[in-house]
N, C-alpha and C positions, 0 to 999 in steps of 0.2 A: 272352687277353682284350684287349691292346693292339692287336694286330693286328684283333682283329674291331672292334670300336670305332672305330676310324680308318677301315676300309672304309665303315662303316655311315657314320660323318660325315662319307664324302668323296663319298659316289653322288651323283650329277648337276651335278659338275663343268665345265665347259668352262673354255676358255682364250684366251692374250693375250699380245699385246706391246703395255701400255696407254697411257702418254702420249703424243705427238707426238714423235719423234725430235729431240732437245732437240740445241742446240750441246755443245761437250766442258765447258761449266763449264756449272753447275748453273743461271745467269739469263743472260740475256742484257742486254747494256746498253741503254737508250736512244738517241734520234738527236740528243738536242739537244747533245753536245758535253759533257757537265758530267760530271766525274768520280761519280760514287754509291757511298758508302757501304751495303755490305749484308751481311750476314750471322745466325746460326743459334745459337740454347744449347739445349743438352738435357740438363738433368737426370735423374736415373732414380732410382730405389731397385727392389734385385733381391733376393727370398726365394728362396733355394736348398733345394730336399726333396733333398738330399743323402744324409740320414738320419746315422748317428753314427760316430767311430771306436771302435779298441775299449776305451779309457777312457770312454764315455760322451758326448765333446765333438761337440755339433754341428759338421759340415761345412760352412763357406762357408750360413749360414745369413742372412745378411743383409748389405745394405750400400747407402749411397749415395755414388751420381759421376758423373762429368759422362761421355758418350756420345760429345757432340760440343759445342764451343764455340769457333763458328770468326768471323773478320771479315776485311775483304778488300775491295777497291775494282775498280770496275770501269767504263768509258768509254768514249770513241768519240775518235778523230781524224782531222779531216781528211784524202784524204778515203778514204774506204773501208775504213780501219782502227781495230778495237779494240784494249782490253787490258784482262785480266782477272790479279787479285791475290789471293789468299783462304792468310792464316794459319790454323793449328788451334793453340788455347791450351787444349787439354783437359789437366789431367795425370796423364791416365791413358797417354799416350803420350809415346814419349821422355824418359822420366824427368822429365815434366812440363814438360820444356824446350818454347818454342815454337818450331815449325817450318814451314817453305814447304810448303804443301799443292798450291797449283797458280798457277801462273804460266805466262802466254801470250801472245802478240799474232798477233792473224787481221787477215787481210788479203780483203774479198770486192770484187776487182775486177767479177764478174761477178754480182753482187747473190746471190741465196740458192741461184742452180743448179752454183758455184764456190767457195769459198772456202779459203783457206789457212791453219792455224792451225800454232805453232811456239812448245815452249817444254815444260812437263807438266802434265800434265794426265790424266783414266781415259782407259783403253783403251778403242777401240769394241766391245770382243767383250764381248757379254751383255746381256740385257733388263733384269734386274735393278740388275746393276752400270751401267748406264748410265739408271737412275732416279736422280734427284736423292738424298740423305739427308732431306730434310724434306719429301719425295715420298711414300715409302717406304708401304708398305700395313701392313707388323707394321713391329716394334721391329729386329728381325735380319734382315739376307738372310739365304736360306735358304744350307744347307752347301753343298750342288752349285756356288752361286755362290761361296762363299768357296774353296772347295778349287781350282774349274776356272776362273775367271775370274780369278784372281789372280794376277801381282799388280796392284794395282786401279791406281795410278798409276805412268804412264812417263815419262823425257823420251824426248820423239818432236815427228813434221814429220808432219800428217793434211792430206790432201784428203775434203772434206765440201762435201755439199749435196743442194739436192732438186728438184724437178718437181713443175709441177702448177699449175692456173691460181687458182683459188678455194680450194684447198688442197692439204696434200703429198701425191702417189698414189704416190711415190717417193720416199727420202731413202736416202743411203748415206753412207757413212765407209770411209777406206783413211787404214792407220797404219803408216809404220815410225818402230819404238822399240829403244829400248836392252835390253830384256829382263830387264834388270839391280834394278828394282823401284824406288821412292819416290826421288828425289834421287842415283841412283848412275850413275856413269859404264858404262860398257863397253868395255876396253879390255882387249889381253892379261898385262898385269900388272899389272890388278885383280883381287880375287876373284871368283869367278865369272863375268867377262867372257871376250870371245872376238875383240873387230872383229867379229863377226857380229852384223846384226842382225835383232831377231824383227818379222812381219810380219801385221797383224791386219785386218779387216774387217769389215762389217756392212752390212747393207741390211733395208730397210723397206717393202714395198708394203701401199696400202691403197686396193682395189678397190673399196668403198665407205665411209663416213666414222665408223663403227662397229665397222670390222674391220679390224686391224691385224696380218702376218705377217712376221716378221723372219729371218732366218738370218744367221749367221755365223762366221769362222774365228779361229785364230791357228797361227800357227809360227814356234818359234826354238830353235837349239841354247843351249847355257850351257855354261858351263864350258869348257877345252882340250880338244883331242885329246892320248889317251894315248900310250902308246908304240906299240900297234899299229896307230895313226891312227886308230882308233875315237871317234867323239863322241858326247856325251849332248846329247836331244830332246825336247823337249815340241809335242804335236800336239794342239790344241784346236776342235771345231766342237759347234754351236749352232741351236737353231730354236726358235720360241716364236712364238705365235701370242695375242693379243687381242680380246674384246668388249663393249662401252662404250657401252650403251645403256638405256633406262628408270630409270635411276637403280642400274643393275645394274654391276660391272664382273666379267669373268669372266677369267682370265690364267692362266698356265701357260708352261713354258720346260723343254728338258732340253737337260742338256750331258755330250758326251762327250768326255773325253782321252786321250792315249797318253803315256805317259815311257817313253822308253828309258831306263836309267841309274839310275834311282831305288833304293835298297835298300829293301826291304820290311821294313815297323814290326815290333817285337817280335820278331824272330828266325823269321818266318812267313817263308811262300814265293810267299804271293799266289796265289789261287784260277785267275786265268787266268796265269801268270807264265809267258812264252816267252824264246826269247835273240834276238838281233836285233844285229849287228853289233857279238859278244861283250860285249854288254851284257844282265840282264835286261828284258824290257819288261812294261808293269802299262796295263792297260784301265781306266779308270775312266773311272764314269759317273755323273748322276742327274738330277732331277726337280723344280720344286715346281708345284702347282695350287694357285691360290686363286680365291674369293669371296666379292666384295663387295655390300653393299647400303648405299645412301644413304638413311637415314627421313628424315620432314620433320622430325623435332626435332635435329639436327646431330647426331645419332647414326648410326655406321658399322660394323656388325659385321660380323668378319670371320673366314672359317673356308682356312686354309692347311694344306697335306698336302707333304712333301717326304720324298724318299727320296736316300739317298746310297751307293752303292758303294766302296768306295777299294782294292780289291784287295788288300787286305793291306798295304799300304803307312797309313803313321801322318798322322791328323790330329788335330786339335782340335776337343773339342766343347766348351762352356761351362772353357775352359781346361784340360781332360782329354784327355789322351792315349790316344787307343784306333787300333785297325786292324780293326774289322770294321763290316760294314753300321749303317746305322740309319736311321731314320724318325722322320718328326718332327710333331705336329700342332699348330699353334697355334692358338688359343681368344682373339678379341682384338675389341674393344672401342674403337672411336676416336671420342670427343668434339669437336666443333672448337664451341671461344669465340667464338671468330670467324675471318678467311681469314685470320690471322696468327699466331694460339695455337691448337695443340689438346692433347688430352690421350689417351693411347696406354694401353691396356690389354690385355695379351698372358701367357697361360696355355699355356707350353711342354710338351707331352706326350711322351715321346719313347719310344721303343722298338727297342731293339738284335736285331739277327737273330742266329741261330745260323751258328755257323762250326764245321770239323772237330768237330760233335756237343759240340760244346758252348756250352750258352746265357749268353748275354753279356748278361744279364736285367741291371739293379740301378738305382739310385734314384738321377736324375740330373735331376728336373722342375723348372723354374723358372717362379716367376712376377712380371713385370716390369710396371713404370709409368716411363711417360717424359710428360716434360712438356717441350712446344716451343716456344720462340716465336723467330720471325722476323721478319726487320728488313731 
């Protein structure tokens, strides 16, 4: 019944890569020189249909917390140079400690078709992940992005910029980073460092001002070579395509990866599971499509369809541990107060596929309300 129901609400989909290819921080600064204070709070409260354990107790049946509650400074200097600052005080993260989100300074000697940025900040691989957070069309990126575009911030040194006379027809990004994930070095004796570093990408054509198609890569090893000189690999590419017209926005993105090295969740073997330079290797893949509609009463509904593969190999779904397929539809609702407040309303469906004949059906639906306001 879940599967037919998500088909039926998802026919006449199309797709996107929708805002403008934004810089690696979320705003960009102004030209008059003045430092700017700006930043984002999201509150939430989440009802989990979990269903019960076997005493009777509701599972994770309700709660409220912060999502995001970031602030952060950001300017221009003389001449040709910014710098961008942005804390996250949410604490729901780092044991509520606060910590350096992204810190940077770019350099555009050659105004918007060059520019140099150095410091961390997100990776360019992914449409989604490379939406702002208080951009965001649902409450969640979809799994595909969490599983394959992550990890979402590096320290890295990017070349970005764009073409195009009256607007971008071209924008790209080239990044090497550390691979190593949020504030960690890369070095051979650190964890999971190597001196190697991973190499990411992105580009953007947009052939008329309505339609936006992106592609892009990433690759890095992690960890040592073992004894038999063998290393582990993560191989990640990207396409996603956008349309943004009549008040419509249509968007869509899938991402595929390769890990060598990875062991497979649960004691499974992984559906495509090969060997590859005496390591196992794991195909994962997936999907989201959505659409939007803007009314004239600052009402936004919105219907998103995503699927995720992981091969057998373990992720998280609403902080559950699984290794088989699932699909996801949300049901969302967005309000805006005005261009500074809105209000999010997102009814998560979700549905698990069958693996070696046996169904991985059970009760994992949530439904979320966030409230934003930006500064």
């Amino acid at each position: 019944m879940k599967k037919s129901l998500i088909i039926i609400l998802s026919i006449g989909l199309f797709f996107s890569i929708s805002k403008t290819m934004r810089a690696q921080g979320c705003d960009t600064p102004s030209e008059d020189g003045k430092p700017q204070v700006m930043g984002y709070i999201q509150p939430e409260f989440s009802y989990y249909l979990f269903g019960q354990d076997n005493n009777g107790n509701a599972v994770k049946p309700s709660t409220f917390y912060f999502r995001r509650a970031r602030v952060g400074v950001m300017g221009t200097i003389p001449y040709d140079v910014s710098y961008y600052v942005m804390l996250e005080l949410s604490p729901i993260y780092k044991n509520g400690y606060p910590f350096l989100l992204d810190a940077f300074v770019s350099y555009a000697p050659f105004g918007k078709y060059l520019k140099f940025s150095f410091g961390q900040f997100k990776s360019p691989f992914g449409l989604e992940l490379n939406t702002p957070c208080y951009a965001l069309y649902t409450i969640n990126r979809s799994t595909p992005s969490e599983q394959l575009a992550s990890p979402y911030r590096e320290l890295q040194f990017m070349l970005l910029g764009s073409f195009g006379k009256d607007r971008d027809i071209v924008s790209y990004k080239l990044s090497i980073l550390n691979g190593t994930g949020l504030g960690k070095m890369d070095a051979y004796n650190v964890p999971g460092g190597n001196n190697q570093k991973d190499l990411a990408g992105r580009i953007v054509v947009a052939p008329v001002d309505f339609l936006k198609i992106g592609a892009g890569f990433r690759y890095g090893l992690w960890g040592k070579k073992d004894a038999n000189g063998n290393v582990k690999s993560r191989s990640r590419y990207g396409a996603d395509i956008s349309f943004e017209k009549w008040n419509f926005i249509l968007q869509g993105e899938y991402l595929w990866g390769k890990d060598v090295g990875e062991i497979a969740g649960g004691g499974g073997c992984g559906g495509k599971k090969s060997v590859n330079a005496g390591y196992p290797e794991y195909n994962k893949s997936g999907y989201m499509i959505q659409a939007l509609y803007m009314t004239p009463y600052r009402l936004q509904p919105v219907i998103k369809y995503e699927y995720y593969d992981p091969d057998g190999t373990d992720y998280k779904m609403l902080d559950e541990t699984q290794n088989f397929p699932q699909s996801t539809t949300t049901f969302g609702l967005n309000y805006f107060i005005n261009d500074w407040t809105r209000i999010q309303f997102n009814y998560l469906y979700n549905a698990e596929k069958q693996t070696n004949g046996n169904v991985n059906e059970y009760a994992n639906d949530v439904f979320i309300i966030q409230v934003q306001a930006k500064f």
